[in-house]
C-alpha positions as CSV (number, residue, x, y, z in Angstrom):
1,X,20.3,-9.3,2.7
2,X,18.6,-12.3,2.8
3,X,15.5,-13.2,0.2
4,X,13.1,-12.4,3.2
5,X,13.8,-8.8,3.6
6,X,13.8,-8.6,-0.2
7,X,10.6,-10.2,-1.4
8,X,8.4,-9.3,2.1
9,X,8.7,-5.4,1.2
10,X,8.7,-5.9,-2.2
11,X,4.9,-7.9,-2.1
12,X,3.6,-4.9,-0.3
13,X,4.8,-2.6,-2.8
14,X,3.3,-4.2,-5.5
15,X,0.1,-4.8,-3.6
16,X,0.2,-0.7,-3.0
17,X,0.6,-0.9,-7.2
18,X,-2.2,-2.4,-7.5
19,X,-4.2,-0.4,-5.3
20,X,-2.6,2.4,-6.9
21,X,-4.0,1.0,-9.8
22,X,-7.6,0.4,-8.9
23,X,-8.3,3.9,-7.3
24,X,-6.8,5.5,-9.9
25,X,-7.9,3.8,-13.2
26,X,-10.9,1.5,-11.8
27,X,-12.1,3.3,-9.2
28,X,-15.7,4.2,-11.6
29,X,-15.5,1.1,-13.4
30,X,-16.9,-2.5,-12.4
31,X,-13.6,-4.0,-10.9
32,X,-12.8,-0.6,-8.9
33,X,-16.8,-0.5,-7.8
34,X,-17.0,-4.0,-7.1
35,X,-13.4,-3.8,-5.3
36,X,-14.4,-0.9,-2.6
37,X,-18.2,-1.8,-2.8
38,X,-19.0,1.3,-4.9
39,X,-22.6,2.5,-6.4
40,X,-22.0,4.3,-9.3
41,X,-23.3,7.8,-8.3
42,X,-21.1,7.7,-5.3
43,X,-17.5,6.5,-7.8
44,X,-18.4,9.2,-10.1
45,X,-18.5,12.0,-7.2
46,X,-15.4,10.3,-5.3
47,X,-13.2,9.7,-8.6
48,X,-10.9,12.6,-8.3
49,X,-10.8,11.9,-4.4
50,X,-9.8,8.5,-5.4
51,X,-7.3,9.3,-7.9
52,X,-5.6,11.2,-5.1
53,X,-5.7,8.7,-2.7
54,X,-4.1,6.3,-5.3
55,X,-1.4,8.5,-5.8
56,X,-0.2,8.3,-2.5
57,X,-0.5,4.4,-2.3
58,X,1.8,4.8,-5.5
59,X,4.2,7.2,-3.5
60,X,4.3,4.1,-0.6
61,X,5.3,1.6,-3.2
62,X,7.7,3.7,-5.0
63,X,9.8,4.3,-1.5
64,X,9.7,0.9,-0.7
65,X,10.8,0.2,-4.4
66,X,13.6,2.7,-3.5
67,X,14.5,1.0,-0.2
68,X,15.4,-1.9,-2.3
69,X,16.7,-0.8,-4.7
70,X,19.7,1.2,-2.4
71,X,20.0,-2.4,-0.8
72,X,21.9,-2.0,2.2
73,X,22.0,1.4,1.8
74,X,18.5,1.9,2.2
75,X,17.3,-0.6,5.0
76,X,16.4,2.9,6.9
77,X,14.1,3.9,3.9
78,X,12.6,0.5,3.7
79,X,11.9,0.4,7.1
80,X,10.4,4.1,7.2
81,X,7.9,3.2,4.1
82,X,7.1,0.2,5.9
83,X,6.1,2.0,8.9
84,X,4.1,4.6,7.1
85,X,2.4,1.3,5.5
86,X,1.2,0.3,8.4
87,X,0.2,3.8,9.9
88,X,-1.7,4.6,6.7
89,X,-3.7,0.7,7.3
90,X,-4.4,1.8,10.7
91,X,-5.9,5.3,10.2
92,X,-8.2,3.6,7.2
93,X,-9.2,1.1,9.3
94,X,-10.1,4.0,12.0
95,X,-11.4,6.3,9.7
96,X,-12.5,4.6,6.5
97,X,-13.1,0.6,6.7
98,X,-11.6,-1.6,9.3
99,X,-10.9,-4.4,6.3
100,X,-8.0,-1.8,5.7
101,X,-6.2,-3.1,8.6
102,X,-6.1,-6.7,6.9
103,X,-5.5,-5.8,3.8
104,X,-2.8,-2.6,4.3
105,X,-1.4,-2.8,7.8
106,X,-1.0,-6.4,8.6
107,X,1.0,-7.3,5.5
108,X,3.3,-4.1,6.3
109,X,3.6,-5.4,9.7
110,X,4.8,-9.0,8.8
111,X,7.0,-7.2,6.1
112,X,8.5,-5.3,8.6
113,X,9.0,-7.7,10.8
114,X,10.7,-10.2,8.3
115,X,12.6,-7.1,6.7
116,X,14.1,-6.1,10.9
117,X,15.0,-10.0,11.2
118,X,16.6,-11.2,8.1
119,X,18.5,-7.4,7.6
């Protein structure tokens, strides 16, 4: 595979790591209030909410992670956790905050296109 289809799927995993990281860790601290544009009464009642939520950002990374790691053998896979990327972006940016679609399902988008033209 070319470096495209590596490193395009691979910065939206680790972006999903981070937000992993933040809801999950930060969400009731300054960073993680600061991040989502928290007060503090309403991270403390959200934090397990959150934690949950980060979980499943973790769960997108670690199949992309997979995808990769298979090579070849998991372009399928990539391309799946890609796609659920970008659905998960849109239905925030419905539901919760439309800056989800920037931050979430555009960068799955260009990964996915860069992954389907350089596999």
């Amino acid at each position: 595979m070319q470096l495209i289809a590596v490193v395009a799927p691979l910065l939206v995993a680790l972006l999903h790591l981070y937000i992993m990281y933040i809801e999950m860790f930060l969400w009731d601290k300054p960073k993680g209030m600061k991040t989502f544009g928290l007060k503090p009464d309403f991270a403390k009642e959200t934090k397990v909410l959150a934690a949950n939520q980060g979980l499943y950002n973790g769960f997108l990374a670690a199949g992309l992670l997979w995808g990769l790691w298979l090579g070849v053998d998991g372009i399928h896979i990539t391309i799946f956790f890609l796609l659920c990327v970008i659905v998960a972006g849109i239905y925030g940016a419905i539901t919760a905050n439309k800056r989800i679609l920037f931050v979430q399902a555009v960068p799955g988008l260009i990964a996915l296109i860069a992954f389907i033209l350089a596999a």
